[in-house]
C-alpha positions as CSV (number, residue, x, y, z in Angstrom):
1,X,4.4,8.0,17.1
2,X,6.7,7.1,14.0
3,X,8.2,9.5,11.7
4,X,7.4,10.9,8.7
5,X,10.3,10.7,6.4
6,X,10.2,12.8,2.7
7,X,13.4,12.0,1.2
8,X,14.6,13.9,-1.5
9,X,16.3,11.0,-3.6
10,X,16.7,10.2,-7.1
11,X,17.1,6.9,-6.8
12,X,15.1,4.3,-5.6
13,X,16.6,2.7,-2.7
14,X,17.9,-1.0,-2.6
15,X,16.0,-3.5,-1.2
16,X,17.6,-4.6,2.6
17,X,18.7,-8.0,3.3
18,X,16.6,-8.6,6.1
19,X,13.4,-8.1,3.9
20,X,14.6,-10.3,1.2
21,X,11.8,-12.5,2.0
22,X,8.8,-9.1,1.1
23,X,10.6,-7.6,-1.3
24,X,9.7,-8.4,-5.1
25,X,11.4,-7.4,-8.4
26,X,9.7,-7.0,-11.8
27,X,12.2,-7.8,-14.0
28,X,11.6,-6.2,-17.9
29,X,14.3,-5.2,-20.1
30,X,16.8,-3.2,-18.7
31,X,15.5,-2.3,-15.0
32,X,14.1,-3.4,-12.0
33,X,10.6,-2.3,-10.3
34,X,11.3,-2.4,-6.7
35,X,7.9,-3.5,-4.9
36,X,6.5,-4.2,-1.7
37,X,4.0,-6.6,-0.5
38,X,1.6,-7.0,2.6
39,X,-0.7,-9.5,4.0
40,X,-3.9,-8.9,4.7
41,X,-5.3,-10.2,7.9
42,X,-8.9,-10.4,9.3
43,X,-8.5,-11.1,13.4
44,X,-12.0,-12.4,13.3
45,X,-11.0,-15.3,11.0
46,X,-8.1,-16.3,13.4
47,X,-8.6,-19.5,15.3
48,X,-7.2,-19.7,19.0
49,X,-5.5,-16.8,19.9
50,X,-4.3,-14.0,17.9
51,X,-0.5,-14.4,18.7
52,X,1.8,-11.5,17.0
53,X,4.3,-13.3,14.7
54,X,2.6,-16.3,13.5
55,X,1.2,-16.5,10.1
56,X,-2.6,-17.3,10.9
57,X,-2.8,-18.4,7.5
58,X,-6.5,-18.7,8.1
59,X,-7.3,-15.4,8.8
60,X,-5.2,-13.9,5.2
61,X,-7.9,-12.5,3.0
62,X,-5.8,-10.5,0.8
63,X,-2.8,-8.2,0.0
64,X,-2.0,-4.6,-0.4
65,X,0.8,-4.0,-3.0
66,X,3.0,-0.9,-4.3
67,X,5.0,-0.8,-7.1
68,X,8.0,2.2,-7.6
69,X,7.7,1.8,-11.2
70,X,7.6,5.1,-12.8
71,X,11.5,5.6,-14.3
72,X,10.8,9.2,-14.7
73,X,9.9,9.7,-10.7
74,X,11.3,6.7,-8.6
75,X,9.9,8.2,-5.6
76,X,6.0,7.5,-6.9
77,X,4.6,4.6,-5.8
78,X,1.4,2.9,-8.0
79,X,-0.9,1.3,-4.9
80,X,-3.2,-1.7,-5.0
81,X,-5.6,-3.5,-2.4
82,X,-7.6,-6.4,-2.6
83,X,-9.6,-8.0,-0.3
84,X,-10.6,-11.2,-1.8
85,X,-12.3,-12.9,0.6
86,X,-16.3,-11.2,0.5
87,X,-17.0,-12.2,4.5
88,X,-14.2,-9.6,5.1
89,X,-15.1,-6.6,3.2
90,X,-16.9,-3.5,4.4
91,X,-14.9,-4.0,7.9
92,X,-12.5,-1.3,6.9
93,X,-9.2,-3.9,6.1
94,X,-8.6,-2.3,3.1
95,X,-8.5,1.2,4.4
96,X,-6.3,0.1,7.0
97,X,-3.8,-1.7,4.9
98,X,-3.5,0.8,2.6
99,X,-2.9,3.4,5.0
100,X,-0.2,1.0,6.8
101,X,1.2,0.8,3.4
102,X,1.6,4.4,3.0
103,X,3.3,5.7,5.8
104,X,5.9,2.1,5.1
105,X,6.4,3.7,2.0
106,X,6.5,7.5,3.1
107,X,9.6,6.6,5.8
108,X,11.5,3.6,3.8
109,X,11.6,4.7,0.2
110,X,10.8,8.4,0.3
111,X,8.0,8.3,-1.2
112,X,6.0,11.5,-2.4
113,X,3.2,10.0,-4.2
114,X,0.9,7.5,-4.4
115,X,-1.5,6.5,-7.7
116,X,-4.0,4.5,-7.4
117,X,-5.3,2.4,-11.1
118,X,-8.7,1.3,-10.5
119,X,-12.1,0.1,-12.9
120,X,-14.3,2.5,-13.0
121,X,-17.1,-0.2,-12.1
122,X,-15.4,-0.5,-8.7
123,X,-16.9,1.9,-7.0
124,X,-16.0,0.9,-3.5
125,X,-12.3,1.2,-4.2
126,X,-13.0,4.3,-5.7
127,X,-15.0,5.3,-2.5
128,X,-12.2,4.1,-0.2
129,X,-9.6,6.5,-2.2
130,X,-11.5,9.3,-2.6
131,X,-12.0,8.9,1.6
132,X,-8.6,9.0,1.8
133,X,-7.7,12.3,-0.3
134,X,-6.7,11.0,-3.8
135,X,-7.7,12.9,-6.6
136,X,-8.4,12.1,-10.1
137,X,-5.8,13.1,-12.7
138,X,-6.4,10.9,-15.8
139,X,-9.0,8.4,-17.2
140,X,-7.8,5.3,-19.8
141,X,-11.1,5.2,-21.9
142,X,-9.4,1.8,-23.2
143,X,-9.3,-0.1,-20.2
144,X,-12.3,2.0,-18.3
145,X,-9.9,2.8,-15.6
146,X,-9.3,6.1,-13.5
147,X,-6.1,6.9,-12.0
148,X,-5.8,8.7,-9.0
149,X,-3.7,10.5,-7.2
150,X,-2.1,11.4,-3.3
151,X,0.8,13.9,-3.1
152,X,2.4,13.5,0.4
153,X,3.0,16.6,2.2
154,X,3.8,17.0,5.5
155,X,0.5,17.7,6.5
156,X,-0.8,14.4,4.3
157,X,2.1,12.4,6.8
158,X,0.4,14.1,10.0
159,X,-2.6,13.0,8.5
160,X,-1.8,9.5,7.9
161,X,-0.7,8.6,11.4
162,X,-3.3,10.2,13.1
163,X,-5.8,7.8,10.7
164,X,-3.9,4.3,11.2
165,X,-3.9,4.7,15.2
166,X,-3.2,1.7,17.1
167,X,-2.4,-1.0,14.6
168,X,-0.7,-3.9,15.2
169,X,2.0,-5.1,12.5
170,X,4.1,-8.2,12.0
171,X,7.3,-9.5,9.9
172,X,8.0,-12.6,9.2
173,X,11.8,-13.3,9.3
């Protein structure tokens, strides 16, 4: 079982060498936005054999995302999913992403919470959060959009691995 890590940092940490190739920057005037990105995979889309390490590039339906963008709180994390392609939704992809996400973000950045932007037409997103224990702390009536929110606790980490199971992940070098 891995580890959940709550760091008690007040700066965000640098990205690593060896994940030059995932990590992104957001460049605006004066800082950088560290950010992470993931893949999304559907097995049932893979041709052949599913073989750990290569990029199936036909099986990527879409991405989960975080940004650390909050200069106040570097250890918050805004959280995005999309699964673009429609024959993979409703499988539970983005739930599982997501949640891989998380606990990535939980044990290598310290994390302590996650928000969550999303329309407040998108009901399934806003279905799949809710599932997951984030709460609603604001509405934008501007742009129609509810933010909610996940504190991590220690009980939320126990949580979290008990929910993502047996999942298998990859990194391309």
């Amino acid at each position: 079982m891995i580890g959940c890590k709550i760091l008690p940092s007040s700066k965000p940490p640098l990205p690593s060498p060896s994940h030059s190739n995932k990590n992104m920057t957001c460049k605006s005037p004066g800082h950088k936005t560290p950010s992470q990105t993931f893949i999304v995979l559907d097995k049932e889309l893979v041709i052949g054999d599913f073989i750990p390490g290569n990029p199936h590039i036909e099986a990527m339906v879409g991405d989960v995302n975080i940004y650390m963008n909050d200069l106040d709180d570097p250890q918050m994390a805004e959280i995005e999913i999309m699964i673009a392609e429609l024959k993979s939704r409703g499988k539970g992809l983005a739930q599982e992403s997501v949640l891989m996400m998380m606990v990535f973000a939980v044990e290598k950045f310290g994390i302590h919470a996650f928000h969550a932007k999303i329309g407040e037409s998108n009901k399934a997103s806003l279905n799949l959060f809710h599932k997951m224990g984030f709460q609603k702390i604001s509405y934008s009536e501007i742009f129609k959009e509810v933010t909610l929110e996940l504190p991590i606790t220690e009980s939320t980490c126990e949580k979290l691995h008990q929910l993502i199971g047996n999942m298998v992940t990859n990194s391309w070098p």
